[in-house]
N, C-alpha and C positions, 0 to 999 in steps of 0.2 A: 641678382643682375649686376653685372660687371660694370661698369662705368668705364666709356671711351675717353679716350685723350683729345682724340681730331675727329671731329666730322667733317667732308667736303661733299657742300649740300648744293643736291638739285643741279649738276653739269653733268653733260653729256660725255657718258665713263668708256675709255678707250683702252684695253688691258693689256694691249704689248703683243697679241697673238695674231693682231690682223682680224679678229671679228670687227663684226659693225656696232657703232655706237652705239648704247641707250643709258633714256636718262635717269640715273641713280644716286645713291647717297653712299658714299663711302667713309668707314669706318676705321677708326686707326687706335692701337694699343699697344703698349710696349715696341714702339716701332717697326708693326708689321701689320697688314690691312686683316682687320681683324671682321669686317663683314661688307656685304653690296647689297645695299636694299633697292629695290626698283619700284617699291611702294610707299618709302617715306616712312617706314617706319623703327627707321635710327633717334633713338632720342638722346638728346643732350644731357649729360646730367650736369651738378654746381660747377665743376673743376674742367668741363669739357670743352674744349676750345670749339669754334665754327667759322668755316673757309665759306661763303657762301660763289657757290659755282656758278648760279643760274644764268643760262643763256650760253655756259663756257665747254671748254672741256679739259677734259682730267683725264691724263696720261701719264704712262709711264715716265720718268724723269731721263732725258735722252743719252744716248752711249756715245762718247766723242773717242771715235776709236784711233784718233792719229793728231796727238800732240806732242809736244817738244815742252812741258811743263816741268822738267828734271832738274833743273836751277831753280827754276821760282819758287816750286813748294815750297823748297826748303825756306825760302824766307818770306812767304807770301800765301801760308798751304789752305787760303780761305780758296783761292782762285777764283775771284769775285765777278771776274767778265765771263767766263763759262757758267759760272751759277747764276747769274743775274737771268740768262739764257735758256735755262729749264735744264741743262747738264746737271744731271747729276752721279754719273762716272766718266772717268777720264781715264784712256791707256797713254802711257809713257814708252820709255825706249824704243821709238819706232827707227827707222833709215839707220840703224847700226850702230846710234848714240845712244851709251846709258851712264849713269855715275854709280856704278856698280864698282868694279875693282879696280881703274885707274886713279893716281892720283890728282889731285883740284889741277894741278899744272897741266897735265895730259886731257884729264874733261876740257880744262877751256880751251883749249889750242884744239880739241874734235870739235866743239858746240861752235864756238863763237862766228866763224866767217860763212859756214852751213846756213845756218839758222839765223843768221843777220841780229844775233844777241850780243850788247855790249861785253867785251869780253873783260873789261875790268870787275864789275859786276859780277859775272859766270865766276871769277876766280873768288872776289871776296866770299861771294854765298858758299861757296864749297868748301873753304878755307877755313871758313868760324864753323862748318854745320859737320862736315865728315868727318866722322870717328869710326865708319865702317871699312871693311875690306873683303865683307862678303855678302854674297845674295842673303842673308836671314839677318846679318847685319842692317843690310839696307830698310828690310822690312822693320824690324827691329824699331831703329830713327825714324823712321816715315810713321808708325804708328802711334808713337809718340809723339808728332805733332797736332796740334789742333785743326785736322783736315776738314776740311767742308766737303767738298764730293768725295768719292769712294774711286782710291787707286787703286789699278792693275798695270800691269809692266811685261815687258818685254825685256830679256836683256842685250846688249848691243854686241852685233858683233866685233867693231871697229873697239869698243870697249874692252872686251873681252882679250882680244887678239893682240892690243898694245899691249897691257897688261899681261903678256904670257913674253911675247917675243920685244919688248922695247917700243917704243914711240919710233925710232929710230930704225931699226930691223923690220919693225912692223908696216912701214912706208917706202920699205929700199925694193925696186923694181927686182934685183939682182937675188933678193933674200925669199926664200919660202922657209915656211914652216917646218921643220925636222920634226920626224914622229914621234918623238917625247914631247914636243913643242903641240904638234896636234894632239897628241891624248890630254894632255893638260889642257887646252880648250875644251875639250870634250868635259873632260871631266870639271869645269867650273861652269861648264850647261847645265850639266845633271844635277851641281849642286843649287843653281837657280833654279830649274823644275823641282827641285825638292821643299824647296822655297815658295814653293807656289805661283811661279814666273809663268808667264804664256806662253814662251818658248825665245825664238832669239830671230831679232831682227839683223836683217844685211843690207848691204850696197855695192851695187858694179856697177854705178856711174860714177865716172873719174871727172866730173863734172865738178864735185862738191872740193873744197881742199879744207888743210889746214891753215890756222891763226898760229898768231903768235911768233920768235924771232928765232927759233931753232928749226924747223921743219917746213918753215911757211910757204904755202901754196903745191907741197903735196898733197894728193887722192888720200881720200881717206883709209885708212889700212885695211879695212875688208875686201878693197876694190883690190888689191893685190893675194888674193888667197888664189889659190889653185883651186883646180876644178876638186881634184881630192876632198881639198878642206872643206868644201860645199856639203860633198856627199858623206861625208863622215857626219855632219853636223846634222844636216836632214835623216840620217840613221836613229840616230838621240831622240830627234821630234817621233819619227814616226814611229818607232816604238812605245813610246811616252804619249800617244796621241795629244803633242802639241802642234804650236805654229809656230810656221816661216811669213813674214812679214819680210817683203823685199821690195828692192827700186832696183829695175833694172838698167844697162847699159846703154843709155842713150844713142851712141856713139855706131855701136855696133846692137841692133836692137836684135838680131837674131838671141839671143843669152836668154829672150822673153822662152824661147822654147827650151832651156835649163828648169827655168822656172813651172811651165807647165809638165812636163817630164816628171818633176819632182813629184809635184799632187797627185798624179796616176797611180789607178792602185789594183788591174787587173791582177797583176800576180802575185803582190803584196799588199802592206797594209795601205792605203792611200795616208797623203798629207795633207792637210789644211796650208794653203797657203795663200797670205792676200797681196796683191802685187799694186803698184803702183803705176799708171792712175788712168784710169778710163775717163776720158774727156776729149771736145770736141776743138782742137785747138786748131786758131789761126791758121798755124803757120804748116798745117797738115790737116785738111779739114775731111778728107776722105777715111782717117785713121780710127774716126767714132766708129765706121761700117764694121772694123772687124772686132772687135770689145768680146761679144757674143760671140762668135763661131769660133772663137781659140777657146773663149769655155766652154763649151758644148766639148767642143775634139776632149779638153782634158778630160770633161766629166761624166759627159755621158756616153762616149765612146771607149774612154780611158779608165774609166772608174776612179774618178780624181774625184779632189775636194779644193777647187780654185775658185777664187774670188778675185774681183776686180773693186778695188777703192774709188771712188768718183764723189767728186765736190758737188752738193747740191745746187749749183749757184753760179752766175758768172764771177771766171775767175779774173778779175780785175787786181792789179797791182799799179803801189804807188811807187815813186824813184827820187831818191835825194842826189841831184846829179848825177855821178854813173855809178852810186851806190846802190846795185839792184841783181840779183844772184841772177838773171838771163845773161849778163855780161860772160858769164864762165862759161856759157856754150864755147867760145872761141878763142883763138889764142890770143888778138890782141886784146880783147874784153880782161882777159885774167891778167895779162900783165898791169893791164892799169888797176887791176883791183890786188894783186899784190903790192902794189906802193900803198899804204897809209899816209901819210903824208898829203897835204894838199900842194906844197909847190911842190915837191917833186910828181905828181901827179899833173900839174900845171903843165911843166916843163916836156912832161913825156906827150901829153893831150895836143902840146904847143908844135909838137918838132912833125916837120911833112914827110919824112919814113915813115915814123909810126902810121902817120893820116892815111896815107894810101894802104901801108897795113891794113891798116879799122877799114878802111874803102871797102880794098879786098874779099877781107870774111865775112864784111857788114852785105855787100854785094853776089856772095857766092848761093846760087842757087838751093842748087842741091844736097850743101853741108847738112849735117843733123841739126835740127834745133827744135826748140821750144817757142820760144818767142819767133813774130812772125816778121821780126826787123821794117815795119813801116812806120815810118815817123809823120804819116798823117794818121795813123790811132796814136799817137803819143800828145797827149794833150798839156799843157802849161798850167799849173793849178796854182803856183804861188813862185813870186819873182822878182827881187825888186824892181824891175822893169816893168811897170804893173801893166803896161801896156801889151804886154804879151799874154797876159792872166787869161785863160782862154782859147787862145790859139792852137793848134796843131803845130807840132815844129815842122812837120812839113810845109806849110804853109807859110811860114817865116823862112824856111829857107827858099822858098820863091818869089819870096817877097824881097830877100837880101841877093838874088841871083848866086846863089851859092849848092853845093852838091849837099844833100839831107845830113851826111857824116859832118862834114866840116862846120852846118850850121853847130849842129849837135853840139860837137866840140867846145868850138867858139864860147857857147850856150854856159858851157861846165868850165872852161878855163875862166870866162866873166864873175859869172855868180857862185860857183859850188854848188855847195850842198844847199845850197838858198835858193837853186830852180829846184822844182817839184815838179811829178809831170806822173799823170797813170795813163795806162793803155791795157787794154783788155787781152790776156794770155790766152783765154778759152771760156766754150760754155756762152757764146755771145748771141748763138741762133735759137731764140726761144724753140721755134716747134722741133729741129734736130737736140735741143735740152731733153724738153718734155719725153720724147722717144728713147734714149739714152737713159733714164734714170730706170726706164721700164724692161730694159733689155735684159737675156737671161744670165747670170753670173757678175749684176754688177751688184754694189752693197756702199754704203755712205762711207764715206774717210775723207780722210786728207783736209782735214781741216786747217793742221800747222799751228794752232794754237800755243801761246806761248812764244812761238819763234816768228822773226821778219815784222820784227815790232812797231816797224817805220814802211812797211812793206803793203803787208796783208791784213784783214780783217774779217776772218770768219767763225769768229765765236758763237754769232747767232743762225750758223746754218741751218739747226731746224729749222727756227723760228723763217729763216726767207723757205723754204723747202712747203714749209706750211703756208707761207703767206700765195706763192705760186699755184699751191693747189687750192686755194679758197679761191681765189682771182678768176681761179679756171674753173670753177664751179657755177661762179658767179653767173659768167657768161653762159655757162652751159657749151662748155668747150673742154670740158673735164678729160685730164688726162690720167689722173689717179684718186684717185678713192682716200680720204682721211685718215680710213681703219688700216690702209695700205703704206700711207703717209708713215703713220704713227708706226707701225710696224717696223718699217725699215729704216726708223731711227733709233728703234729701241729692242723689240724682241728678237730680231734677226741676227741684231751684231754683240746679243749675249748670248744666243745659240752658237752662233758661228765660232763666237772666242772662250766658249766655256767659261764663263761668269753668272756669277748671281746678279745678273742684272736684267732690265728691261720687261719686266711683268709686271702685273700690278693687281693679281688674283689673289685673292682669301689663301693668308698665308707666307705671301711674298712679301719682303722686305718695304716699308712706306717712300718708298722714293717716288715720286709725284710732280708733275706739272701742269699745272693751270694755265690754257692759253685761252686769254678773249676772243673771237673771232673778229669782233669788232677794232678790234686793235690793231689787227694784220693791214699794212697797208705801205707804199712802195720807202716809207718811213724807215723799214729795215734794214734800206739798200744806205741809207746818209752817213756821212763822213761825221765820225766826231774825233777829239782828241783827248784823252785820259790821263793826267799823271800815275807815274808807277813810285811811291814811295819808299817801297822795297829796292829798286833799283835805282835809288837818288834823284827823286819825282822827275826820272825823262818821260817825254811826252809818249804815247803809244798809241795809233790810230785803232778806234776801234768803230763796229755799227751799232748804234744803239736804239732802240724802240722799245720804253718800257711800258711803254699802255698795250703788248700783246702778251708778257708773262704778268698774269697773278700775283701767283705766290709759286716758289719751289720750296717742295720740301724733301730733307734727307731724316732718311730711318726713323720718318715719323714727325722730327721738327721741322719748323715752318722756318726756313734761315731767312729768306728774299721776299716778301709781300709788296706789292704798288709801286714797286722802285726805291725800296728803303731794305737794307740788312738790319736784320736782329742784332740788338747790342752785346757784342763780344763775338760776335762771330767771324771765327778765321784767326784769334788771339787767345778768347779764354773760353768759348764755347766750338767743338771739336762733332762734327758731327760725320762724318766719312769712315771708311777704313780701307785697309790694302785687302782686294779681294783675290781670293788665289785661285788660281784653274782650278776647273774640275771640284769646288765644292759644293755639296748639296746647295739647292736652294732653301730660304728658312734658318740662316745662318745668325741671324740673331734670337735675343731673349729670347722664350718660345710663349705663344700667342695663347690666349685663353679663348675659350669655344667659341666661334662665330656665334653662334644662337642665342647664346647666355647673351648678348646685348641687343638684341632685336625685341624688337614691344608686342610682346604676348596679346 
């Protein structure tokens, strides 16, 4: 008889396929589940560790399939606010950023103003950590470090494309790609699919710019490819049966049907592609109705393979005065967010052109947007004017007789970045939520993890995804099923992206999470504040609720237990790796007979 490592005893076992729970004992050896007893009869031997579950359950460890974690790793690779969370895989290179072939100078001037990441930081970590300049490079570095969850990547296209044609050429309206220029993209795809990349992530929203003081406040380079370059690059995928991972053009949103077009696969091979982002926002609240029926047309009419990313969760964001990436919908928003500076920002904020500007586009109907421009959802959270703590700014400017902009203003030329203020982007109408998550072609994303440090916080999506479906059980108001829960945070979106991930069958890799049900509670939704000591302890909002994960464990080790990490872990205990598309599952050590440990 073989001797287990982990037993997780007596919780209610959830295996990533969408079956129904039951309650079992699960087995763990050489970091892969090495049996599921549902009679108890896993025994412990001297050396065997015990998770006791009872009352819990135990599931796959969750797939966080849209982060911005490509800076941090490298100097942070425990990723400790995702694993604390029950994550235990994380994809990178999504929205067309990767740190793949450009250099630290060219990554931070893509990362930093995108992803609301300090961009002194983005250069240092790049600067001490890059010694690559190719996709099996990159793999290369990244496995080498002491990772706690388990990397897969995308590569960027915006990365990819500076790097062929210039930072420079690759941002010029006037410039396209020359077809030497294009087969060399091509051909540093293939050598990332070779690498074992998921395929390559884009962007046609001219929304995003760049940092930095050579290029600043251009589109990111992808946003300028020809339609060509598109199709060349989804040839690559759908040959290679990878993915396209894209956001599309705001602006001009017809480009969504570029996108569905592409996954079609009546007369060819179809694509995988997951687009961004199904949710029910504000400022367009009719736009959830059509989510489902553009997938249907691609998939079941089309013979596509299209997916819709959707935030399990209300999408609530915070704002450091008018440092908040919905500013870039419009044109006065960007020009103030291209000054750095805070007088000079003053001065621009101060002067009555600009205001009736801002007026303007802050007033214009029908423009594109995200945000739904009311500043009675824009609440005051912190100010020295403590008398405002609280308020709506709408409200304050009725109070001060003045127009909602101008209070605004006022607001951000007094304080800075010293007012604070959230207001809800989307996802705010629980029962049109609930309906939404259940809709056909939508799949979990968009988490943003890593990036919008001072912004976002959605680390613990499961955990609130889970906490909403216990709530609604509760009541008997149930709108999905646990097994269905668990499913579409983990076996779905390792199917969909070809990883070894999100199982948790005799066999499959030990990646594990313990949630109490007792622990779920609206606790997940609270603001807390984090130092990041990797990025010179600034503060990063994050939600915390650690009485609902257990323990997480990776390939078997137990890193996260009660809200404590194991000593050395994410520095000198390494427990993740880079998973590559398309490989078998069972990719570690190979597992000794289920049976040999079960009590004769």
């Amino acid at each position: 008889m073989y001797e287990l490592d982990l037993i997780i005893s007596g919780g209610t076992y959830y295996d990533g396929t969408g079956a129904p729970g039951v309650v079992a004992d699960v087995g763990v050896m050489d970091g892969r589940i090495a049996a599921v007893s549902t009679d108890g009869r896993l025994r412990a031997g001297p050396a065997t560790r015990v998770v006791d579950a009872t009352g819990q359950w135990v599931m796959p460890g969750f797939v966080d399939a849209h982060t911005h974690y490509d800076a941090e790793v490298q100097v942070a690779p425990g990723l400790n606010e995702s694993v604390r969370h029950g994550v235990t895989t994380v994809l990178v290179g999504n929205c067309s950023l990767s740190t793949v072939y450009s250099s630290p100078l060219d990554i931070a001037d893509l990362f930093s103003r995108v992803e609301a990441l300090p961009r002194t930081h983005v250069l240092g970590a790049l600067e001490d950590a890059k010694t690559w300049s190719t996709p099996q490079g990159w793999v290369d570095a990244l496995e080498r470090l002491p990772l706690g969850p388990h990397v897969a990547s995308f590569l960027g296209h915006s990365d990819v494309r500076a790097s062929v044609m210039g930072m420079g050429r690759s941002t010029d309206p006037a410039q396209k790609a020359s077809r030497s220029e294009q087969a060399e993209i091509e051909r540093r795809l293939e050598d990332a699919l070779d690498a074992g990349f998921l395929g390559i992530s884009t962007m046609t929203n001219p929304w995003d710019k760049l940092d930095g003081d050579r290029y600043r406040s251009r589109s990111l380079p992808s946003t300028y490819s020809s339609w060509k370059e598109f199709r060349g690059l989804s040839r690559v995928l759908r040959r290679r049966d990878r993915v396209l991972q894209g956001v599309p053009n705001l602006n001009k949103k017809y480009d969504i049907a570029f996108y569905l077009t592409t996954a079609m696969g009546r007369v060819r091979k179809p694509l995988k592609v997951s687009l961004l982002a199904a949710a029910d926002t504000k400022a367009e609240p009719w736009v959830q109705r059509i989510f489902a029926p553009l997938a249907m047309i691609a998939n079941k009419l089309g013979g596509g393979r299209f997916t819709w990313q959707h935030l399990p969760t209300t999408f609530r964001v915070w704002a450091d005065g008018i440092d908040l990436v919905v500013f870039e919908e419009f044109g006065s928003g960007r020009e103030a967010l291209h000054l750095r500076e805070e007088m000079g920002r003053n001065e621009l904020l101060s002067d009555e052109a600009y205001r009736r500007w801002f007026r303007r586009d802050f007033d214009r109907r029908f423009s594109p947007r995200v945000w739904h421009r009311d500043f009675d959802d824009a609440e005051v959270t912190e100010c020295p004017d403590a008398e405002l703590v609280g308020l709506m700014i709408g409200q304050v400017a009725r109070d001060r007789g003045l127009h909602p902009v101008d209070c605004y203003l006022d607001l951000v030329v007094e304080h800075g970045t010293r007012l604070r203020w959230k207001t809800n982007i989307a996802n705010a109408r629980p029962k049109v939520q609930d309906r939404l998550i259940n809709r056909y072609g939508i799949t979990i994303g968009f988490s943003d993890a890593g990036a919008h440090l001072r912004n976002m916080a959605f680390y613990n999506f499961g955990i609130r995804l889970l906490n909403r479906v216990n709530q609604a059980q509760s009541t008997r108001r149930p709108f999905m099923s646990v097994e269905k829960a668990v499913f579409k945070l983990t076996g779905e979106l390792g199917d969909f992206y070809g990883i070894d991930a999100g199982r948790i069958r005799v066999g499959d890799r030990a990646d594990v999470v313990v949630v109490d049900p007792a622990g779920l509670s609206d606790e997940v939704d609270g603001y807390h504040e984090a130092l990041m000591p990797a990025f010179g302890d600034m503060s990063r909002m994050v939600n915390r609720n650690d009485d609902a994960v257990t323990a997480t464990i990776v390939s078997g080790e137990v890193v996260f237990e009660r809200g404590e990490f194991v000593e050395g872990y994410g520095t000198t205990l390494g427990t993740g790796r880079f998973l590559r598309a398309g490989e078998p599952r069972g990719t570690v050590a190979p597992v000794r007979r289920a049976e040999a440990v079960v009590a004769q």
